[in-house]
N, C-alpha and C positions, 0 to 999 in steps of 0.2 A: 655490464652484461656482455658477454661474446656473443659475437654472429654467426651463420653457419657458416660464410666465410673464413671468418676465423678456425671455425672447426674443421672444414678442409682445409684450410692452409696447415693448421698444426700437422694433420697425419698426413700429408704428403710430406711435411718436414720429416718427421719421424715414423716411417712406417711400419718398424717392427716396436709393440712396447707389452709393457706386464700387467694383469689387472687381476689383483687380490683380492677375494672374496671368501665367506666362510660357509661351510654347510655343515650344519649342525657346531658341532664342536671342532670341525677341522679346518684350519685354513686352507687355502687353494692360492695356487699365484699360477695363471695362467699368459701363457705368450700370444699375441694375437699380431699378425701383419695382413699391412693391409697394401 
């Protein structure tokens, strides 16, 4: 199990990334930075 340390380490690692999701029948890939 990750920590939220680990969860903020990750995205300060990587602050820009993609999170794919579908609504309805369509996918979505969204950019999110943080």
């Amino acid at each position: 199990m990750k920590t939220i340390q680990d969860c903020i380490q990750f995205t300060n690692e990587n602050p820009i990334c993609q999170l794919a999701t579908v609504e309805g029948d369509q996918p979505r890939v969204r950019i999110l930075g943080f």
